[in-house]
C-alpha positions, 0 to 999 in steps of 0.5 A, a space after each residue: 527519478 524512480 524509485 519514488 521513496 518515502 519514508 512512513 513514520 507520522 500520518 502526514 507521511 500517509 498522504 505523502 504517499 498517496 500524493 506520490 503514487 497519485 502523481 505517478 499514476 497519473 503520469 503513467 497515464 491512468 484513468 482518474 478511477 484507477 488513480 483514486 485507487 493507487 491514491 487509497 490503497 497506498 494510504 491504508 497500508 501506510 496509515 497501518 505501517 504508523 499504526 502498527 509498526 510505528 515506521 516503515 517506507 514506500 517505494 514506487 516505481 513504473 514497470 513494464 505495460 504502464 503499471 505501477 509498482 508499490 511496494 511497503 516494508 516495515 520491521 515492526 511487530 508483523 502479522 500473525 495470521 495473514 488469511 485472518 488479517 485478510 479477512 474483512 471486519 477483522 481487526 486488532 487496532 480497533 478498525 474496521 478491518 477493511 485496510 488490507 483487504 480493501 487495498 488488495 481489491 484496489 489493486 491490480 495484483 497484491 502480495 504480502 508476506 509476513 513474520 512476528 517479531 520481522 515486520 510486514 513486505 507487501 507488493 502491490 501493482 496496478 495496472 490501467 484499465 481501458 476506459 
């Protein structure tokens, strides 16, 4: 049953995602908000895996006190300066620049790691907050 994986290729593998991980936190029990969360910050980093490097996957699984992990890989062409990519506003497609940033605000813990020319890994966990 876990891991979920779903491969990242076309758009319409963005909202599968985001369908996935909006079932599994709602599984684990999480609070609509906190569901509208994982379901948002999962679609951005999937829509950047298309847009940028062009294929990619996401895995999602449960981890211990009812949280939800995600995690993003891709081996496109990587971020060259991560604190600037983190920065709102900024931007190299012509976005907004809000994607990576808005995820991490989203999320309860957001790791990434990156290299030109490797690809992008990003780790992101949530956890449901007391309502």
């Amino acid at each position: 049953m876990y891991p979920i994986i779903v491969p990242i290729f076309e758009e319409v593998h963005a909202i599968v995602a985001a369908q996935q991980g909006r079932a599994l936190s709602q599984k684990l029990g999480f609070h609509l908000v906190d569901q509208t969360a994982v379901c948002t910050a999962i679609l951005e980093i999937a829509r950047n895996i298309v847009k940028y490097a062009g294929r990619g996957e996401m895995t999602m699984a449960p981890v211990t006190d009812n949280g939800l992990e995600i995690i993003a890989r891709d081996t496109g062409p990587g971020i060259a300066d991560i604190s600037r990519a983190m920065e709102n506003g900024f931007s190299t497609g012509n976005s907004l620049g809000l994607g990576l940033p808005g995820a991490k605000r989203l999320m309860s813990s957001f790791e990434i790691e990156s290299q030109p020319g490797k690809g992008t890994h990003i780790v992101m966990r949530k956890y449901p907050r007391g309502y």
